[in-house]
PDB file with one MODEL, atoms N, CA, C and O in Angstrom:
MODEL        1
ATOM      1  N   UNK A   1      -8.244  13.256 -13.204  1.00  0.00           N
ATOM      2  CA  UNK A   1      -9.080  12.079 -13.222  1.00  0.00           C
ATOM      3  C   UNK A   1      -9.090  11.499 -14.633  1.00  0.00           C
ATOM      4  O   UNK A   1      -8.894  12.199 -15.627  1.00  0.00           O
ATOM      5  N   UNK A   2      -9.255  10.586 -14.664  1.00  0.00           N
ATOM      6  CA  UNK A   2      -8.989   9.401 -15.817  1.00  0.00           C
ATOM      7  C   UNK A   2     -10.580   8.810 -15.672  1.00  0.00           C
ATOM      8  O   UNK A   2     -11.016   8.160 -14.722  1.00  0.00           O
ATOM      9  N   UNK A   3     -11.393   9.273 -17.020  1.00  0.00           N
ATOM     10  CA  UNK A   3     -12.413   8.482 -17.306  1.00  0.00           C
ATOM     11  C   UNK A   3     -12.259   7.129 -18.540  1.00  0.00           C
ATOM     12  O   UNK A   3     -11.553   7.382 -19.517  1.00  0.00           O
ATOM     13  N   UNK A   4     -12.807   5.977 -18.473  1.00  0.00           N
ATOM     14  CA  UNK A   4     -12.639   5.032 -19.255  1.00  0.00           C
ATOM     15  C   UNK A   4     -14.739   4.932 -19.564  1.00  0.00           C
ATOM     16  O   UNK A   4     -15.534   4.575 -18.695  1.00  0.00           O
ATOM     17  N   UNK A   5     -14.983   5.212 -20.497  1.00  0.00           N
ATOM     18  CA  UNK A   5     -16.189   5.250 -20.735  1.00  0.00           C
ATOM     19  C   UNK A   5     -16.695   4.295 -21.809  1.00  0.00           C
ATOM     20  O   UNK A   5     -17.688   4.534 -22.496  1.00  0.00           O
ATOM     21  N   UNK A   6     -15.918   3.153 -21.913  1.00  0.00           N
ATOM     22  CA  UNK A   6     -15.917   1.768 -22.398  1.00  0.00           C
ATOM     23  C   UNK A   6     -17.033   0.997 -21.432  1.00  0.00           C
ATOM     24  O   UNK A   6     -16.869   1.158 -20.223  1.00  0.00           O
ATOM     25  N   UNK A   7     -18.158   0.171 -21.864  1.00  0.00           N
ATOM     26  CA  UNK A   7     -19.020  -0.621 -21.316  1.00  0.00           C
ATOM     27  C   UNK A   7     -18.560  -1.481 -19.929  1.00  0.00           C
ATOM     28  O   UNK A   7     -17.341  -1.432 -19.769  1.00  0.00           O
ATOM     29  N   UNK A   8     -18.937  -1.888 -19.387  1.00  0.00           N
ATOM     30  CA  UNK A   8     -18.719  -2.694 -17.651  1.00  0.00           C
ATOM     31  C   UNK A   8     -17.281  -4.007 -18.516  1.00  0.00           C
ATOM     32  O   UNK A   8     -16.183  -4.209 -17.998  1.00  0.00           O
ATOM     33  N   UNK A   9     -17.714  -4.600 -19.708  1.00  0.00           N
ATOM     34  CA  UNK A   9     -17.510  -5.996 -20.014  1.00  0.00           C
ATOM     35  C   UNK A   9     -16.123  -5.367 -20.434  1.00  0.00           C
ATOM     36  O   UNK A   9     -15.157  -5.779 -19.792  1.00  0.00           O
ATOM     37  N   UNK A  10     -15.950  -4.685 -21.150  1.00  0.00           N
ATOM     38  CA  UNK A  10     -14.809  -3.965 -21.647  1.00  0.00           C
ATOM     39  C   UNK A  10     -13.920  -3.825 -20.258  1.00  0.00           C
ATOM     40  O   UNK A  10     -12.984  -4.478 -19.795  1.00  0.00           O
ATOM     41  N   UNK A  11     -14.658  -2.661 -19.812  1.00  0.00           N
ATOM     42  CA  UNK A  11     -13.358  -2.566 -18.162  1.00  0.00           C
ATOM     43  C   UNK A  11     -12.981  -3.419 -18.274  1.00  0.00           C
ATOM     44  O   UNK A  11     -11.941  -3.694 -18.872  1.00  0.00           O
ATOM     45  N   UNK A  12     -14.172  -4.579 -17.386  1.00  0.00           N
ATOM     46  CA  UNK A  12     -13.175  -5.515 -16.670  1.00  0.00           C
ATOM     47  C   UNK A  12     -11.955  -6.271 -17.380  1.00  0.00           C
ATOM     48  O   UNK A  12     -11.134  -6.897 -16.709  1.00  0.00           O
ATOM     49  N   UNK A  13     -11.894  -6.196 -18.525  1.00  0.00           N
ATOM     50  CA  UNK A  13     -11.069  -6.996 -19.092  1.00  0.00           C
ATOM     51  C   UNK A  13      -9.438  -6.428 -19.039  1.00  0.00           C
ATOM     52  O   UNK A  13      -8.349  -6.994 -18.939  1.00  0.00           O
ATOM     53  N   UNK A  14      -9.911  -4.891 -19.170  1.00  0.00           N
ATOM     54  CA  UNK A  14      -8.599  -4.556 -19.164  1.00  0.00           C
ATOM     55  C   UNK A  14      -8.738  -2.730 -19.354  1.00  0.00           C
ATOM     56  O   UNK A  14      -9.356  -2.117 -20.224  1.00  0.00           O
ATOM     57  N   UNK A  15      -7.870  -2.149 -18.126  1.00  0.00           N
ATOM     58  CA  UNK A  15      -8.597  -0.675 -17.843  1.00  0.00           C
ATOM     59  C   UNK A  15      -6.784  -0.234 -17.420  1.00  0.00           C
ATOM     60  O   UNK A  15      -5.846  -0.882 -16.956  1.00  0.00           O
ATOM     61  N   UNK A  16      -6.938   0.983 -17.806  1.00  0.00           N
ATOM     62  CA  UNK A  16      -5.720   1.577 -17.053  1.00  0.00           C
ATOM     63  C   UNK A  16      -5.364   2.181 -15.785  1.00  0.00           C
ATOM     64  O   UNK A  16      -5.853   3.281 -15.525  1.00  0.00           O
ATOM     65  N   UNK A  17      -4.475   1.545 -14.842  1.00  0.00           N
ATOM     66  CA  UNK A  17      -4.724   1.735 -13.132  1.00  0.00           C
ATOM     67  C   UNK A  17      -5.297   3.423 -12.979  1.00  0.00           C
ATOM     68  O   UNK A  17      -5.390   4.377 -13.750  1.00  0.00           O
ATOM     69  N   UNK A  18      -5.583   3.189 -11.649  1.00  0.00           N
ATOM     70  CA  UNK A  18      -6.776   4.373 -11.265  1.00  0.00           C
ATOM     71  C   UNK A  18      -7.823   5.297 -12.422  1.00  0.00           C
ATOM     72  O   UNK A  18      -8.164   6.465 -12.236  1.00  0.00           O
ATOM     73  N   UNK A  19      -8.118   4.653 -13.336  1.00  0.00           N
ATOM     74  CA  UNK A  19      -9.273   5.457 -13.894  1.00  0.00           C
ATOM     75  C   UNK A  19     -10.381   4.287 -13.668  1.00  0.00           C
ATOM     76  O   UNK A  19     -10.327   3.072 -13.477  1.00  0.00           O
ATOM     77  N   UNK A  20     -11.458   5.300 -13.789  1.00  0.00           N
ATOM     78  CA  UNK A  20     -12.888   5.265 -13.148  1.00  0.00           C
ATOM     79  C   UNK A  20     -13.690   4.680 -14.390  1.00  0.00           C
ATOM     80  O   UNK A  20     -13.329   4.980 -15.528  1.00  0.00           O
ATOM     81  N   UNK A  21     -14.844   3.792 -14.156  1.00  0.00           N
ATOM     82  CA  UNK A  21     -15.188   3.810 -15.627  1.00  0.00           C
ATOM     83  C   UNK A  21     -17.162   4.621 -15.320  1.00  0.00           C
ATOM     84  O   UNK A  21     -18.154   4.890 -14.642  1.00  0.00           O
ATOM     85  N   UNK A  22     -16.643   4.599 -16.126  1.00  0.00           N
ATOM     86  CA  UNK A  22     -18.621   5.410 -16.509  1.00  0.00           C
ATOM     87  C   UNK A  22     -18.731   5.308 -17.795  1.00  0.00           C
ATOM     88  O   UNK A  22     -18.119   6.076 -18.537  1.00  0.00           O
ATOM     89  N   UNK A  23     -19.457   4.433 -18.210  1.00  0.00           N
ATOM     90  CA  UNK A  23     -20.461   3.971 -19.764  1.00  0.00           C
ATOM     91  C   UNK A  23     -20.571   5.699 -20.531  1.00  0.00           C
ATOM     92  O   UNK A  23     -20.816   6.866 -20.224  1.00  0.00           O
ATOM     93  N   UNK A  24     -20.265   4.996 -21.485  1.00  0.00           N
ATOM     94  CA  UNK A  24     -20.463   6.599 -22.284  1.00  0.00           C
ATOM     95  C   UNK A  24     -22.100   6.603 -22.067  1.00  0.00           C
ATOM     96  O   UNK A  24     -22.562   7.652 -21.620  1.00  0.00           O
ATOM     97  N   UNK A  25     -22.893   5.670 -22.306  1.00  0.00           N
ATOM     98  CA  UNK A  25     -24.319   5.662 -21.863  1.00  0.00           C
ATOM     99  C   UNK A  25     -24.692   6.115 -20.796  1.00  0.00           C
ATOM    100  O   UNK A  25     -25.745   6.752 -20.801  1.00  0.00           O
ATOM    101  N   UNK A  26     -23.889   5.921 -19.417  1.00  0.00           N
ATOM    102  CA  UNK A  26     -24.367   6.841 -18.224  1.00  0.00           C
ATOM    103  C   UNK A  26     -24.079   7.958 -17.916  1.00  0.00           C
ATOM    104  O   UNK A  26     -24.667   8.575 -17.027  1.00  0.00           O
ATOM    105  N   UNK A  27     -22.806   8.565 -18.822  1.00  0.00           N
ATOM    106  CA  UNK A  27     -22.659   9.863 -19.062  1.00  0.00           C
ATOM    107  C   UNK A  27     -23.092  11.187 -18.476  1.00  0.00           C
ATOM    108  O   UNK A  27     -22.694  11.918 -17.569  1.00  0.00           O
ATOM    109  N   UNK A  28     -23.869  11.195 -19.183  1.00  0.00           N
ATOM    110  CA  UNK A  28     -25.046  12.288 -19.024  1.00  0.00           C
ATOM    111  C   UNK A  28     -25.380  12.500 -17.526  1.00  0.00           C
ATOM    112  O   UNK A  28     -25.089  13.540 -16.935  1.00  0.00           O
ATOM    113  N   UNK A  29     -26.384  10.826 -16.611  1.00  0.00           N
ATOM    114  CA  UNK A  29     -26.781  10.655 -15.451  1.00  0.00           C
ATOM    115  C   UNK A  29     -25.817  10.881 -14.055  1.00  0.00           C
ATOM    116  O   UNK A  29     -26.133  11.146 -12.896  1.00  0.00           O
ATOM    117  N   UNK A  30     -24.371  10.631 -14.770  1.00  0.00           N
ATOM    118  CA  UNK A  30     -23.001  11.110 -13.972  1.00  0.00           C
ATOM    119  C   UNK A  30     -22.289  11.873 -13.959  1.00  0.00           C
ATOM    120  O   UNK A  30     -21.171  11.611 -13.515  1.00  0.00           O
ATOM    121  N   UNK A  31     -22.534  12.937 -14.346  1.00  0.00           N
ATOM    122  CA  UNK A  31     -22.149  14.591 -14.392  1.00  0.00           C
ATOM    123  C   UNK A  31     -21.439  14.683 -13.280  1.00  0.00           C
ATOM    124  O   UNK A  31     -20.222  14.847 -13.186  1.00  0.00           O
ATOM    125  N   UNK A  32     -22.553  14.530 -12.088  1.00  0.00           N
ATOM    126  CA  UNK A  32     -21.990  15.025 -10.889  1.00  0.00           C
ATOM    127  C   UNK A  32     -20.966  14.076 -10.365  1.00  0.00           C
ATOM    128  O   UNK A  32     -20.063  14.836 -10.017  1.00  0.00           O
ATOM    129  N   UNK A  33     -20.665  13.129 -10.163  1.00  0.00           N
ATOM    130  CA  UNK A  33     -19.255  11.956  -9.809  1.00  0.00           C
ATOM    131  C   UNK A  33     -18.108  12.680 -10.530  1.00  0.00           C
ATOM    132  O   UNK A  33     -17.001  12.296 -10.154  1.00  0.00           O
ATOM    133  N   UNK A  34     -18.104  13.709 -11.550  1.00  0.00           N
ATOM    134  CA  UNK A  34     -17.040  14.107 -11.876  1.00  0.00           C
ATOM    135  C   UNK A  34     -16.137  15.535 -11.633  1.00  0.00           C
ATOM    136  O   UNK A  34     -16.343  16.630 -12.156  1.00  0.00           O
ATOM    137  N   UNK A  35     -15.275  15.230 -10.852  1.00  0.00           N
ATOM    138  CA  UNK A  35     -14.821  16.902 -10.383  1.00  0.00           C
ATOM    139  C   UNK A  35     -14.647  18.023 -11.353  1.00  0.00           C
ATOM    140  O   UNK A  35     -13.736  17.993 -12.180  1.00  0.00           O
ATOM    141  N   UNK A  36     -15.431  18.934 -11.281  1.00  0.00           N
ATOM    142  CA  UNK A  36     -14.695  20.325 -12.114  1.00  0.00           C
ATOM    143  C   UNK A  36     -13.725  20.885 -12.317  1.00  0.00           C
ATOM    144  O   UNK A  36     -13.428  21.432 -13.379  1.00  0.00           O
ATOM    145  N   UNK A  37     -13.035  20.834 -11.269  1.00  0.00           N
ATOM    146  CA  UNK A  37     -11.677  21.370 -10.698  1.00  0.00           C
ATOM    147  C   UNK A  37     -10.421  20.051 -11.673  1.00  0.00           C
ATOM    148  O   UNK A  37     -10.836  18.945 -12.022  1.00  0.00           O
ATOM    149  N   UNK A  38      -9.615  20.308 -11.819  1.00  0.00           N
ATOM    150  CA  UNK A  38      -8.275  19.747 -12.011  1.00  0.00           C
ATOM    151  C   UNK A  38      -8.746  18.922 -13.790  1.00  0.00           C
ATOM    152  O   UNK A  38      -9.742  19.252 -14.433  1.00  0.00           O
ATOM    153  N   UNK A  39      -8.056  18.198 -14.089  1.00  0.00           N
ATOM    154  CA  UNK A  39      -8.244  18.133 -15.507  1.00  0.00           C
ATOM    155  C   UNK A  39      -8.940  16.792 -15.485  1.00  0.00           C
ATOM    156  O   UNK A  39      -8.842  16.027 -14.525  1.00  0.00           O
ATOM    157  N   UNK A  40      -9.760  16.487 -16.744  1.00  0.00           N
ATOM    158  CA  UNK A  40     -10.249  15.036 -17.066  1.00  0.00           C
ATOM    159  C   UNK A  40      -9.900  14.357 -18.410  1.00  0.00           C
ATOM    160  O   UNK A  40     -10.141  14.936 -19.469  1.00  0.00           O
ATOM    161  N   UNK A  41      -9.432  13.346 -18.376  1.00  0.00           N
ATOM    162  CA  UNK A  41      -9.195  12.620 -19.263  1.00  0.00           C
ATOM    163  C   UNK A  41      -9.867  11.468 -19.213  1.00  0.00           C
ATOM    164  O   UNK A  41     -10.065  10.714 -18.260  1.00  0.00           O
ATOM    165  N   UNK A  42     -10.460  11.356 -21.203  1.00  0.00           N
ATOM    166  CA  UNK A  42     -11.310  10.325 -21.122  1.00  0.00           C
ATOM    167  C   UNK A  42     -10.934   9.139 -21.957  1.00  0.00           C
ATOM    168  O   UNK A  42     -10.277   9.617 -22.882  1.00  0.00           O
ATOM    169  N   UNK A  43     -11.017   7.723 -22.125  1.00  0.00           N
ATOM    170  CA  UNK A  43     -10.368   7.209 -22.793  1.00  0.00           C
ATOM    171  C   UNK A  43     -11.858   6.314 -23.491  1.00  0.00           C
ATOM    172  O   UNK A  43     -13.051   6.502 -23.251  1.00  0.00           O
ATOM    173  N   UNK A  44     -11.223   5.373 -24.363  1.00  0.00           N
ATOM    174  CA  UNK A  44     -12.276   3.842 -24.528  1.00  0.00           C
ATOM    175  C   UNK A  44     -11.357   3.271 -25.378  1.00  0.00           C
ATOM    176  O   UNK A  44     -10.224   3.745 -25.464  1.00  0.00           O
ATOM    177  N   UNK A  45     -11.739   2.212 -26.085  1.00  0.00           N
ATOM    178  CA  UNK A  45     -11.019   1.228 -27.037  1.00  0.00           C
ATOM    179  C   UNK A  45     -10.255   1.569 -28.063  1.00  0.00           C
ATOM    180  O   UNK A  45      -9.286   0.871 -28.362  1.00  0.00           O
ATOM    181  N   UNK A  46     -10.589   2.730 -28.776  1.00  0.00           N
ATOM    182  CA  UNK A  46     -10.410   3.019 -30.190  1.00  0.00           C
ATOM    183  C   UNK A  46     -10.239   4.496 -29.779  1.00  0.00           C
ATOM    184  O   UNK A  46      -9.187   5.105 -29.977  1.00  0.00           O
ATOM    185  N   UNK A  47     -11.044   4.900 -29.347  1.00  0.00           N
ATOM    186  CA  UNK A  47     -10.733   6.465 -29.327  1.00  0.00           C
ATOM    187  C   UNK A  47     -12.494   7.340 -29.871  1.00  0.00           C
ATOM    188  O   UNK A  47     -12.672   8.553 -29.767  1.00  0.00           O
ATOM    189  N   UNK A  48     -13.175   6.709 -30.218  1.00  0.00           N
ATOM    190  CA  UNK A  48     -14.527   7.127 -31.397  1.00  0.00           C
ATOM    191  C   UNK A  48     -15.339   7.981 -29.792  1.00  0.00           C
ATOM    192  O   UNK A  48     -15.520   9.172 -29.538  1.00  0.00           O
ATOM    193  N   UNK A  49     -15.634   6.805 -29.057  1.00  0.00           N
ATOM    194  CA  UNK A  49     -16.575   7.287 -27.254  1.00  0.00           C
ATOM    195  C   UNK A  49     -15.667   8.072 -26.919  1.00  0.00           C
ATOM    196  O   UNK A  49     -16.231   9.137 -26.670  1.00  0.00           O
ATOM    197  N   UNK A  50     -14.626   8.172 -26.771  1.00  0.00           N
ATOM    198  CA  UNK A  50     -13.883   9.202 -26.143  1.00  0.00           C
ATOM    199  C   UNK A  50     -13.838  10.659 -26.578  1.00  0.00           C
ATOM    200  O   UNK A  50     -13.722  11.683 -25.904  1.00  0.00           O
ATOM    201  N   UNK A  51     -13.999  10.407 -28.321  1.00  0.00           N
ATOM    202  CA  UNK A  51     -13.713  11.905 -28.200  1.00  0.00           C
ATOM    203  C   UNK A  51     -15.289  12.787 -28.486  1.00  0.00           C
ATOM    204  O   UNK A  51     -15.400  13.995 -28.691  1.00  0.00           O
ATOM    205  N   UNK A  52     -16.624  11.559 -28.408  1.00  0.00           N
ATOM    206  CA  UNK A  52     -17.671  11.895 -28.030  1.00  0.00           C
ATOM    207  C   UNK A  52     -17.831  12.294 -26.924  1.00  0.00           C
ATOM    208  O   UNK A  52     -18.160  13.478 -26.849  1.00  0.00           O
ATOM    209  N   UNK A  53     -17.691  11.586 -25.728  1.00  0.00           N
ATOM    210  CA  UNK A  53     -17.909  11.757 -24.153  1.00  0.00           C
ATOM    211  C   UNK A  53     -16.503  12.977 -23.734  1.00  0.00           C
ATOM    212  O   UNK A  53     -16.306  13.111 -22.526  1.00  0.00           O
ATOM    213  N   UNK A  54     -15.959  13.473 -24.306  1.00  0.00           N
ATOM    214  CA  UNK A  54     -14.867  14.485 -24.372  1.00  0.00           C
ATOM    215  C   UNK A  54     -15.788  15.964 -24.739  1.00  0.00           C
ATOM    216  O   UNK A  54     -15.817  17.032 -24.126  1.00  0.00           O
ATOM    217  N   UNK A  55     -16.594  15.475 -26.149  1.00  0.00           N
ATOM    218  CA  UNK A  55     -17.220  16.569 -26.534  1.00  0.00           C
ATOM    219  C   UNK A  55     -18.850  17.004 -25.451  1.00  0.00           C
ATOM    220  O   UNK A  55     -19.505  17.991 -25.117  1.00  0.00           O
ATOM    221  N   UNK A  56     -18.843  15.956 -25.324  1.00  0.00           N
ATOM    222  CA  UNK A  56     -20.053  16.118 -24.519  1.00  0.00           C
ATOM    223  C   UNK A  56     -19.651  16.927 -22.646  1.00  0.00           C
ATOM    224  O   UNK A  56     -20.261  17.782 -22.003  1.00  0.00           O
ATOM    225  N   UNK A  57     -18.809  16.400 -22.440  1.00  0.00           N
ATOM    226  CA  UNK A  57     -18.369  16.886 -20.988  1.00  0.00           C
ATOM    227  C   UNK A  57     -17.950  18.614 -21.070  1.00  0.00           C
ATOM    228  O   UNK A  57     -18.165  19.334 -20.095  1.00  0.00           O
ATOM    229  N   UNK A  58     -17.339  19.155 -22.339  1.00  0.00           N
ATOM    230  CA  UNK A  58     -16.989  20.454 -23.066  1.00  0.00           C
ATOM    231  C   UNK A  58     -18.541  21.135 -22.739  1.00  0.00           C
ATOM    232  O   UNK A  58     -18.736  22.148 -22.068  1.00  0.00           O
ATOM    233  N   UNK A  59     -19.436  20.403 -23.316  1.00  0.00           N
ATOM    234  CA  UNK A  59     -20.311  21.339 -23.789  1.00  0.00           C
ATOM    235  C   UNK A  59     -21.255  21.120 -22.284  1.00  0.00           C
ATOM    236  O   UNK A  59     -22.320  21.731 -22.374  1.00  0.00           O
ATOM    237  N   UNK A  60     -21.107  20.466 -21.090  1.00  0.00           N
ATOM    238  CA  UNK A  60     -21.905  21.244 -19.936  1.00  0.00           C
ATOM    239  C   UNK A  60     -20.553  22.126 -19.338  1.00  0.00           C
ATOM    240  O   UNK A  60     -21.100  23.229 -19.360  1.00  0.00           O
ATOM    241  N   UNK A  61     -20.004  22.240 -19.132  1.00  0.00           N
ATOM    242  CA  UNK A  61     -19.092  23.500 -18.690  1.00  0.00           C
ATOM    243  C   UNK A  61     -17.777  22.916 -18.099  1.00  0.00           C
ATOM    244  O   UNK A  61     -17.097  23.764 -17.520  1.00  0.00           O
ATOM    245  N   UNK A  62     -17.323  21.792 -18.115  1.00  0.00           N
ATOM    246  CA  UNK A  62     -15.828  21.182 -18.060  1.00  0.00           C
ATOM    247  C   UNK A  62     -15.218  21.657 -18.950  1.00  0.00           C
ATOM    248  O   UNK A  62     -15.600  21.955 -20.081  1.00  0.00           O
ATOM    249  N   UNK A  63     -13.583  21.816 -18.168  1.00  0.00           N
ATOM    250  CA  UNK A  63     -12.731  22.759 -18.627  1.00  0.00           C
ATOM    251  C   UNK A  63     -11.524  21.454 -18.311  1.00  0.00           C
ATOM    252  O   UNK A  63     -11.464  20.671 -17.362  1.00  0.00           O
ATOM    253  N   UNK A  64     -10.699  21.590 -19.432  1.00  0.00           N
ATOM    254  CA  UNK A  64      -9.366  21.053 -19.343  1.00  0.00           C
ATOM    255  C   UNK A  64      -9.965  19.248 -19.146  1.00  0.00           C
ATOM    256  O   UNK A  64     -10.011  18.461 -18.200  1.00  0.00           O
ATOM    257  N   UNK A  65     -10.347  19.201 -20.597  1.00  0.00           N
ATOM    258  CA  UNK A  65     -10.935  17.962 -20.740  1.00  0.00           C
ATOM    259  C   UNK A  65      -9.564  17.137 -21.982  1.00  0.00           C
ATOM    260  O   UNK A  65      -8.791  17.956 -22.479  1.00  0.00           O
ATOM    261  N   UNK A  66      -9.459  16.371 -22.189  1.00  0.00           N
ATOM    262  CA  UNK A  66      -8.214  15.362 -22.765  1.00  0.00           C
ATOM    263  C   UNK A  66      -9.046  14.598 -23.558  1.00  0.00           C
ATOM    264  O   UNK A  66     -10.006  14.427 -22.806  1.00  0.00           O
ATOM    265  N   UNK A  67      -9.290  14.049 -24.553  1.00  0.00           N
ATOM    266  CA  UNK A  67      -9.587  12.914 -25.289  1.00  0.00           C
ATOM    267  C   UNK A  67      -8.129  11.925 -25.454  1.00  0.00           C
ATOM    268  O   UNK A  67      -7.201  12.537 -25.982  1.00  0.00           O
ATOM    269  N   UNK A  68      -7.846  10.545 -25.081  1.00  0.00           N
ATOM    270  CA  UNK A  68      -7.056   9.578 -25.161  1.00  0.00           C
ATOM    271  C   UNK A  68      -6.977   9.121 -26.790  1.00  0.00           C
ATOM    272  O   UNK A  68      -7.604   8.134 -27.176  1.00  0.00           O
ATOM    273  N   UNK A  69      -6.345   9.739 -27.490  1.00  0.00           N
ATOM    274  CA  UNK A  69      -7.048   9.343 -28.573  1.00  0.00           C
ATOM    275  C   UNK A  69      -6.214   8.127 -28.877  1.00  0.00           C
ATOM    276  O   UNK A  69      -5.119   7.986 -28.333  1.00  0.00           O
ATOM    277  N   UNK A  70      -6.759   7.119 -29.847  1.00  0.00           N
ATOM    278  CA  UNK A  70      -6.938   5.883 -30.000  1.00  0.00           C
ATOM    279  C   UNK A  70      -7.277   5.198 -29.214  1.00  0.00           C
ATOM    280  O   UNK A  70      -7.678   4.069 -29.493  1.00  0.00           O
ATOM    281  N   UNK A  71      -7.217   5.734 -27.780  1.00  0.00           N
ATOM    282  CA  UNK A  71      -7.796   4.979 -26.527  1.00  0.00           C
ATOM    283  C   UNK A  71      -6.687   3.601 -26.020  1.00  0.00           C
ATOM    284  O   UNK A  71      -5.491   3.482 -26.284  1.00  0.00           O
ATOM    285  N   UNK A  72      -7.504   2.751 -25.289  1.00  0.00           N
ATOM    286  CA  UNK A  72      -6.672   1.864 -24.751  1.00  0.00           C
ATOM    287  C   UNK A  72      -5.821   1.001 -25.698  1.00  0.00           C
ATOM    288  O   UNK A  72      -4.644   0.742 -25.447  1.00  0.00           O
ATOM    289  N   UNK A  73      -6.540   0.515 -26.924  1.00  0.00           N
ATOM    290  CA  UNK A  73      -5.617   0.001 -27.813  1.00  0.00           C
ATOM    291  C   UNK A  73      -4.109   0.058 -28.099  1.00  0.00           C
ATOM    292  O   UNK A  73      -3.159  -0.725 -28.110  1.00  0.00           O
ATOM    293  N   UNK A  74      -4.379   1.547 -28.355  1.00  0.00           N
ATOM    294  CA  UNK A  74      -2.817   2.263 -28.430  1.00  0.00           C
ATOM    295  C   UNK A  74      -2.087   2.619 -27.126  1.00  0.00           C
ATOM    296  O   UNK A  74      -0.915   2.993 -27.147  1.00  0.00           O
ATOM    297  N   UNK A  75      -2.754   2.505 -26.055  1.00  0.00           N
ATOM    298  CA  UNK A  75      -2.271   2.656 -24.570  1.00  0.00           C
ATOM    299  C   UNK A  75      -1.344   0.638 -24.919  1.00  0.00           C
ATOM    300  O   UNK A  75      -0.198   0.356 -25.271  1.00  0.00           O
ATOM    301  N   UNK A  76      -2.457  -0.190 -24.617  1.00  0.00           N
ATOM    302  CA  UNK A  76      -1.549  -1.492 -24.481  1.00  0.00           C
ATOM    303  C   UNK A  76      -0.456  -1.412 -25.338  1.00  0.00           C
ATOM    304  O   UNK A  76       0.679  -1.599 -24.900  1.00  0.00           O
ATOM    305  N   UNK A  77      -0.718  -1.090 -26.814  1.00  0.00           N
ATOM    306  CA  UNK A  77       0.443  -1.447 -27.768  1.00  0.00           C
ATOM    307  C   UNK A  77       1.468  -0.715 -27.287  1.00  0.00           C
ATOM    308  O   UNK A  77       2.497  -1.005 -27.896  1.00  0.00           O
ATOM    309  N   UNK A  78       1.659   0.219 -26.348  1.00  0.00           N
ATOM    310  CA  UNK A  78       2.971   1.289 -26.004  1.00  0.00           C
ATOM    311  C   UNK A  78       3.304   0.456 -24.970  1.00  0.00           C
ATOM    312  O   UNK A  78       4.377  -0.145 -25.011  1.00  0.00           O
ATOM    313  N   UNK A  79       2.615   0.336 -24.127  1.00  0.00           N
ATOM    314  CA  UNK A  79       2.791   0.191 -22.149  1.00  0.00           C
ATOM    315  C   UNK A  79       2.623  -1.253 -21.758  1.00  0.00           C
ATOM    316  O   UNK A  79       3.146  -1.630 -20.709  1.00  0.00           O
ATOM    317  N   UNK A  80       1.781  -2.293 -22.680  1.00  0.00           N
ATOM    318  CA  UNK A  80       1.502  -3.561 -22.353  1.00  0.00           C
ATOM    319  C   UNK A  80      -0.172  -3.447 -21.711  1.00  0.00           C
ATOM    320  O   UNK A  80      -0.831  -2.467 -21.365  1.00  0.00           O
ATOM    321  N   UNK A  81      -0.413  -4.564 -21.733  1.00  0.00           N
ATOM    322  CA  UNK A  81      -1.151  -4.893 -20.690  1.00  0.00           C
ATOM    323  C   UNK A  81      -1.671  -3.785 -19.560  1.00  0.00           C
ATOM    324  O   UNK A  81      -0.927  -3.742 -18.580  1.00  0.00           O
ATOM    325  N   UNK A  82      -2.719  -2.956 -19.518  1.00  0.00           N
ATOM    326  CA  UNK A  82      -2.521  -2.118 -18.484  1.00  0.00           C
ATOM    327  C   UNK A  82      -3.214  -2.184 -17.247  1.00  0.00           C
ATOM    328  O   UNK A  82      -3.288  -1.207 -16.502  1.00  0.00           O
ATOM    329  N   UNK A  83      -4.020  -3.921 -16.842  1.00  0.00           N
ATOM    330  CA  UNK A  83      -4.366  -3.851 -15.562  1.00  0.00           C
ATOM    331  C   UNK A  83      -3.500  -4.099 -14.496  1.00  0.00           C
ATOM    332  O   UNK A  83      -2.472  -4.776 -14.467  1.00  0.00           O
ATOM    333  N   UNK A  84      -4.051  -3.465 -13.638  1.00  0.00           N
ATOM    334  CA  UNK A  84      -2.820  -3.762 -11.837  1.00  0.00           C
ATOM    335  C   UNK A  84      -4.031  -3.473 -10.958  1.00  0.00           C
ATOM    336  O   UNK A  84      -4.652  -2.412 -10.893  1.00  0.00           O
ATOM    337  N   UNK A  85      -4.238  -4.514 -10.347  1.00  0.00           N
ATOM    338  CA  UNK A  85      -5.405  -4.636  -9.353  1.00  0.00           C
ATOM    339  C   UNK A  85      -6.561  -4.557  -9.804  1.00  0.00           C
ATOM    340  O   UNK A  85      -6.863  -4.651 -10.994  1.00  0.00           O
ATOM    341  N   UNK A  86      -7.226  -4.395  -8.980  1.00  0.00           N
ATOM    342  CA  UNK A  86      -9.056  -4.211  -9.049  1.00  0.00           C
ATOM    343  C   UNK A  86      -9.074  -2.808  -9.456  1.00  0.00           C
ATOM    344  O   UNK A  86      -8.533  -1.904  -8.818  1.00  0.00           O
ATOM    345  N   UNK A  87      -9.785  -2.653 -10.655  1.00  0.00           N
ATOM    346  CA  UNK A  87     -10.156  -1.088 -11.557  1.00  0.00           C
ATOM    347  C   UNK A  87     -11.625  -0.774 -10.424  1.00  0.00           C
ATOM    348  O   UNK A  87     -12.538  -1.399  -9.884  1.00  0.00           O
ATOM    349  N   UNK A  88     -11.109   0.557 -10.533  1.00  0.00           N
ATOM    350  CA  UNK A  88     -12.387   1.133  -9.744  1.00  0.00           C
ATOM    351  C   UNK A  88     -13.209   1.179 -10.869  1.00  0.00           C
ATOM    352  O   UNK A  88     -12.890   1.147 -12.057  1.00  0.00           O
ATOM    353  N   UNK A  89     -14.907   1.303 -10.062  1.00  0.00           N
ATOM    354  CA  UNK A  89     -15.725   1.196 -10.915  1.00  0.00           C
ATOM    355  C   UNK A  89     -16.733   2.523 -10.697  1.00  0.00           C
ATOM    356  O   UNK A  89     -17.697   2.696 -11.442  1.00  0.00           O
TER     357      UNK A  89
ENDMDL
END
């Protein structure tokens, strides 16, 4: 699973296909939406929320957690542009 924990306004603008977004702010309240099992990767703009909401997901008991580091920035500058369809929300 692919978390994008960049604000609603951010997504929409531009998110990488099939990841989910959850506000580094709702975080905490969305524990449970996130599977234990199989690995998580979290991304945002820059990389700063990510490798917060990375550290934070570590420390309730997620295992095989990813920080995106630089985040989407450095995702577009490699890959382009990375929306394709409607980003789940």
């Amino acid at each position: 699973m692919v978390i994008d924990v960049r604000n609603p306004q951010e997504f929409a603008a531009a998110a990488i296909r099939d990841t989910r977004n959850i506000p580094i702010a709702d975080l905490s309240g969305r524990l449970a939406d996130i599977p234990r099992r199989g690995g998580v990767a979290v991304t945002c703009s820059k990389g700063s929320r990510s490798a917060r909401a990375a550290q934070h997901l570590l420390g309730h008991g997620f295992h095989n957690v990813v920080d995106v580091q630089r985040g989407i920035e450095a995702w577009n500058a490699r890959y382009g542009t990375p929306v394709e369809g409607r980003p789940e929300q």
